[in-house]
C-alpha angles and dihedrals in degrees: 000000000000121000094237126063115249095244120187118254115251135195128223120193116200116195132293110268115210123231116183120195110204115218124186133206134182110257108184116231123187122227117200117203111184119219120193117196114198118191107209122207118211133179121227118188112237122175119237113178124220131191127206114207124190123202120199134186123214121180130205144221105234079189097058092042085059091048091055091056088044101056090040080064096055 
């Protein structure tokens, strides 16, 4: 005989432990960055120099013109 008792074997179960493995994957996310272009007008004085001509007609009277070199005769 042996000096320990031939006992059954038995099974215990503890809890479940829990183990997470982290994987990582791309996800594409779009960034918007607004752009607003202003065109801006300005006005900037420049001379521009403008010349104003007058043409006039004057007639004359080839009659009076002979009187005055008459009368310088006389």
């Amino acid at each position: 005989m042996s000096c320990h008792p031939h006992c059954p074997t038995r099974e215990v179960f503890d809890p479940p432990v829990r183990v997470f493995q982290d994987f990582f994957h791309p996800q594409i996310v779009n960034v918007i960055h607004p752009i607003e272009i202003v065109n801006r007008h300005h006005c900037v004085p420049v001379p521009n120099h403008l010349f104003c001509v007058s043409v006039k007609d004057e007639f004359c009277n080839a009659t009076i013109a002979a009187k005055k070199v008459k009368r310088r005769k006389r």
